[in-house]
N, C-alpha and C positions, 0 to 999 in steps of 0.2 A: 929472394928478398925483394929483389923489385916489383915482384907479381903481387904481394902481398899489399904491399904498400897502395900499388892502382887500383887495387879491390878494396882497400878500406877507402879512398878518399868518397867516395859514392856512399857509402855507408856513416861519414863524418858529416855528410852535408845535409843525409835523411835527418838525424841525430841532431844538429843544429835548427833546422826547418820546424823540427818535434818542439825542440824543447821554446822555439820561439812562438808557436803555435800556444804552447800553454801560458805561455808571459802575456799571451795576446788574449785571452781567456780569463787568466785572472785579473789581469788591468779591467776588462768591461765586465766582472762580477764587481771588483770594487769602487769599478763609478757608478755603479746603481745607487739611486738614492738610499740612503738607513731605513732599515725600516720592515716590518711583517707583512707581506702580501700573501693575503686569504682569498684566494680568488681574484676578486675586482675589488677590493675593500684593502689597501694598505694603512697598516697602522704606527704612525710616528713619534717621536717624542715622549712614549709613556713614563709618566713621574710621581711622587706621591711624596708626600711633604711628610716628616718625621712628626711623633706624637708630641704633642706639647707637655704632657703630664705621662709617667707609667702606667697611673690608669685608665687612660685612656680607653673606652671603648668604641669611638668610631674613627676616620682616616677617610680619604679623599685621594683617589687619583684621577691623574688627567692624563689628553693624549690628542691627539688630531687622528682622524680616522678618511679618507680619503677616497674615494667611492670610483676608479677608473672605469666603471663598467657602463655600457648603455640604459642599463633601467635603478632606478631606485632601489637601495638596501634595507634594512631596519636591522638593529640592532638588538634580536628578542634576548639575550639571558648575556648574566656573568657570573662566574663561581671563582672563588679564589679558595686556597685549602690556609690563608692568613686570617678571616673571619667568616663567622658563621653566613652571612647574606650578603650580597655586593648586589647592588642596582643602581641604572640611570638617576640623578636627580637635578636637578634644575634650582638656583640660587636665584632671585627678584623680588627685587623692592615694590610692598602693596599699601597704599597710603603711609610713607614713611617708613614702612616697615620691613628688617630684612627678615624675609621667607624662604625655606626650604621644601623643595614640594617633589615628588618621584615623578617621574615623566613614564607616562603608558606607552605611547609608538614614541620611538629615536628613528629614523632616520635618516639617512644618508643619501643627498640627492645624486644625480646621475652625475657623472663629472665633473660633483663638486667635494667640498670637504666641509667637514664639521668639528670647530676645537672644544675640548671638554678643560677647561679652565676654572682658574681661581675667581671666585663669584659669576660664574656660571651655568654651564653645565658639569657636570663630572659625576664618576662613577664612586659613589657612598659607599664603605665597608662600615658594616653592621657587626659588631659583634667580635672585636679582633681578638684575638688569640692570643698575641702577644700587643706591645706596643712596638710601632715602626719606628726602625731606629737611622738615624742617618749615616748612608754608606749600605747600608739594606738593599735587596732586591725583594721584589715581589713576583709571583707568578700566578696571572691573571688566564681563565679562558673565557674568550668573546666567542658569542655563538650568533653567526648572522644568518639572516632569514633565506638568502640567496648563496651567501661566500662560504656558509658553512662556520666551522670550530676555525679559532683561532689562539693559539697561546703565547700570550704577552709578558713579557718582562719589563716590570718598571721597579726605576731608580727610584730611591728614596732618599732626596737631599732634606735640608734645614727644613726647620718648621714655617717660615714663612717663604721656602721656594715658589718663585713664579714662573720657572720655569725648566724643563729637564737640563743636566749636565752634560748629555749625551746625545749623538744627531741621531741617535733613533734605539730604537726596539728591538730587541731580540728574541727567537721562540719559532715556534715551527706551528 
C-alpha cells in the first residue's frame, strides 16, 4: 500500500500541471478580443437593426472590420441566404440631400479599421426574405480580396439600434 501511494503522488502532480496547463489555455482564448479573424481582416461588432414595417424589403447591417495585416484588403462580395443581394453602400449628404449610393472598391487600409455604421457605410440587404426581427441573428459571408471567405453572425437589435449588444461576432 505504501508503494502505491509513492507511485501515484507523481502521477497527481502530472494530472494537476495538465489540467492547469488547460485553465492557462482557455483563460488566453477568452481574452482575445470578440470577434472573427479571416486572416488579417477581423470582424467586430456585426449588428442590424430590426425592420421597421413586415414588409419590409430592404435592412442594413453594420460592423467594424479591422485590417491586422501589412498590405491593404478590399472587401469584394457579401451573400447572406436572408435576402436576395447584400452589398457595400455608403450614406451622404449632396446639397441637402440625404443619398444612398453602392460603393465599388471598400477597402480596408493596412493596420487600420473601417466602421460600417448608421448613416454611413454599411452592408444593404436587397431583397429580404423575411423581415428582421429583434432578438434575430443573421448569417452573413464576407469574402476578401486577400483574407479570403468569412462568415459573420450579426445581432439583430431595435429598429433604431446604434449599436451591437454584443462585444463581437461569431462564425468561422
Amino acid at each position: 500500500p505504501a508503494q502505491i501511494c509513492g507511485n501515484l503522488r507523481p502521477m497527481r502532480k502530472l494530472v494537476l500541471e495538465f489540467l492547469a496547463a488547460i485553465a492557462l489555455t482557455l483563460g488566453a482564448i477568452l481574452a482575445l478580443p470578440s470577434g472573427v479573424l479571416a486572416n488579417d481582416v477581423m470582424v467586430m461588432g456585426a449588428f442590424a437593426r430590426a425592420s421597421a414595417m413586415p414588409t419590409a424589403k430592404t435592412g442594413a447591417v453594420y460592423m467594424t472590420l479591422k485590417n491586422q495585416g501589412a498590405a491593404a484588403d478590399r472587401l469584394v462580395t457579401v451573400t447572406t441566404e436572408a435576402a436576395m443581394s447584400a452589398e457595400v453602400h455608403e450614406s451622404l449628404m449632396e446639397d441637402g440631400v440625404a443619398k444612398m449610393r453602392p460603393v465599388e472598391v471598400f477597402e480596408i487600409p493596412a493596420g487600420g479599421s473601417v466602421d460600417l455604421k448608421p448613416g454611413g457605410y454599411h452592408i444593404m440587404l436587397m431583397g429580404l426574405k423575411a423581415p428582421l426581427k429583434k432578438g434575430g441573428m443573421i448569417m452573413l459571408q464576407l469574402k476578401f480580396e486577400h483574407a479570403g471567405l468569412v462568415d459573420v453572425m450579426a445581432h439583430v437589435g431595435d429598429v433604431a439600434e446604434e449599436h451591437a449588444h454584443t462585444d463581437g461576432s461569431t462564425g468561422n
